[in-house]
C-alpha positions as CSV (number, residue, x, y, z in Angstrom):
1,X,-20.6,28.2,5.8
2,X,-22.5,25.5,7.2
3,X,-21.6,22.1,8.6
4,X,-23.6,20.4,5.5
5,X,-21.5,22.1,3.2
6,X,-18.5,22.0,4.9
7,X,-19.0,18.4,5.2
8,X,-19.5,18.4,1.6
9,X,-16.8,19.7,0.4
10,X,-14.5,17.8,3.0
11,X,-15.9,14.7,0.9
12,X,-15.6,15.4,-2.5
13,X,-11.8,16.7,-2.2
14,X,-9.7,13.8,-4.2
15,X,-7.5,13.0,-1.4
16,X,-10.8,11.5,0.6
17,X,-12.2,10.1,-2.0
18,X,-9.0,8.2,-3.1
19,X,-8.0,7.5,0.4
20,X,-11.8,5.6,0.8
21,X,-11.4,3.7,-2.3
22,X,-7.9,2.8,-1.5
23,X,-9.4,1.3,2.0
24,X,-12.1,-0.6,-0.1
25,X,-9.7,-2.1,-2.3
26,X,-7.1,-2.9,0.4
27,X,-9.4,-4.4,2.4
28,X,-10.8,-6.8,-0.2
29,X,-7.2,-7.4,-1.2
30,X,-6.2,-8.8,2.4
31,X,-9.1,-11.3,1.9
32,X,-7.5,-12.2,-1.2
33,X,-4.1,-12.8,0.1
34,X,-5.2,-14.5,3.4
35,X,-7.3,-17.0,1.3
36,X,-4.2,-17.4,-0.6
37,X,-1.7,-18.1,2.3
38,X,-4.3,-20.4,4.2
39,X,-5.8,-22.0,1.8
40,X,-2.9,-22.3,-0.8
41,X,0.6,-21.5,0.4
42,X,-0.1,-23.4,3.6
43,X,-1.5,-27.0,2.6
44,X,1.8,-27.3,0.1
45,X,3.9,-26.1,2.9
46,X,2.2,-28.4,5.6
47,X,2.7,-31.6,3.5
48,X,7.0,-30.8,3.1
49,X,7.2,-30.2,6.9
50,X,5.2,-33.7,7.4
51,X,2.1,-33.0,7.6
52,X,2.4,-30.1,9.8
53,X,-1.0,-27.5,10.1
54,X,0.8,-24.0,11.3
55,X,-2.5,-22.5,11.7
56,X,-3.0,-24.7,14.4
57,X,0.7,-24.7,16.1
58,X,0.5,-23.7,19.8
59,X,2.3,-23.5,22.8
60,X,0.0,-24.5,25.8
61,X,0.6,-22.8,29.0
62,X,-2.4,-23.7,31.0
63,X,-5.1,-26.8,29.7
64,X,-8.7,-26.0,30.1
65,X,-10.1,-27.4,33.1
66,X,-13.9,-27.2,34.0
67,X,-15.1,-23.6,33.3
68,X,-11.3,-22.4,32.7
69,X,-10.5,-21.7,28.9
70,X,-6.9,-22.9,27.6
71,X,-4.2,-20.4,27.6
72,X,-2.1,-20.5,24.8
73,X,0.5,-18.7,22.8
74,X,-0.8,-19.6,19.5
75,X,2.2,-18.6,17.6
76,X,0.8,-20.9,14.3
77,X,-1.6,-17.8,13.6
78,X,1.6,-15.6,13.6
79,X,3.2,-17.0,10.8
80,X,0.8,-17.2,8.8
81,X,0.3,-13.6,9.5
82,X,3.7,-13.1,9.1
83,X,3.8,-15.0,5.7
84,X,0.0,-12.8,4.8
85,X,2.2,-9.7,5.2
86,X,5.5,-10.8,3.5
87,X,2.9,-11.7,0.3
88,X,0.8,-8.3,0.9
89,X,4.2,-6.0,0.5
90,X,5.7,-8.5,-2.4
91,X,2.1,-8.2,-4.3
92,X,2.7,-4.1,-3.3
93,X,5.9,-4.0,-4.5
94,X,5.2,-5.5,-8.0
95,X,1.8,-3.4,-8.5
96,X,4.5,-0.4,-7.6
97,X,7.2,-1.1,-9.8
98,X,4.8,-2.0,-12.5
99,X,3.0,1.6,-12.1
100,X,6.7,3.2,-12.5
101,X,7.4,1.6,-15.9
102,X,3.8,2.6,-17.1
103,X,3.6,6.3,-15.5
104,X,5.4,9.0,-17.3
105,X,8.5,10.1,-15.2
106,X,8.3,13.5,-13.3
107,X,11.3,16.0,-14.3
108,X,12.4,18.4,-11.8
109,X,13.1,21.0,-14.2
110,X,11.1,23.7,-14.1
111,X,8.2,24.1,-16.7
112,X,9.6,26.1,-19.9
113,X,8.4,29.8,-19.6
114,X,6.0,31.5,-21.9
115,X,6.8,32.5,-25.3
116,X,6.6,36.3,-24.9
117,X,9.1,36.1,-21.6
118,X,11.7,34.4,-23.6
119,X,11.5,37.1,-26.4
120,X,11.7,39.9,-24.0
121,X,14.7,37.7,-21.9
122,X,16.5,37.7,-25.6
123,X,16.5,41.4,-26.1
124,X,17.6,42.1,-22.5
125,X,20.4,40.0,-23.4
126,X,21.1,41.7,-26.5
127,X,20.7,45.3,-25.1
128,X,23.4,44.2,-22.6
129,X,25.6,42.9,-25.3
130,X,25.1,46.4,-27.0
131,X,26.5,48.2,-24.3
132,X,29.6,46.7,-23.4
């Protein structure tokens, strides 16, 4: 077989396929939330801790000086990534649970077996019955 076809068929399998539309959609959905914590969540959040921008919260360790940059630990960007993430696995969760309720359960039984082995199962169990 040839690497076109190989390639091919490595594409259209449904695991790929769902797997790059998963990252498509996830991707535009972390755009979403991220909009949502900075330009929602935060603001509200800002104004009961007094006015208080996280975003731009930072410890300095060394102020710029001439052609030296600032050093800082700017741990204002990690919660709000925090708080991104907490929403992201919440927003998960629900879409999740919701799926559950509307998906039809999976039994673990087995699958019921065909007609004609159920008959022939019968009359073994008869022809065993007969001879005791």
């Amino acid at each position: 077989m040839s690497f076109a076809k190989d390639f091919k068929a490595f594409i259209m399998r449904g695991n790929v396929v769902d797997l790059a539309v998963a990252v498509v959609i996830g991707g535009a959905f972390g755009k979403v939330v991220s909009s949502l914590v900075s330009d929602i969540i935060m603001p509200p959040l800002g104004v009961i801790t007094g006015g208080i921008d996280f975003s731009k919260m930072k410890v300095i360790i060394q102020s710029a000086s001439g052609t030296t940059k600032e050093v800082a630990i700017t741990y204002g960007a990690f919660v709000n990534a925090v708080i991104t993430f907490l929403i992201i696995a919440l927003a998960i969760f629900i879409v999740i649970k919701a799926l559950e309720h509307v998906m039809p359960k999976k039994t673990d039984a087995p699958p019921a077996p065909p007609a004609d082995v159920v008959l022939l199962t019968e009359i073994r169990d008869l022809l065993k019955q007969q001879q005791h």
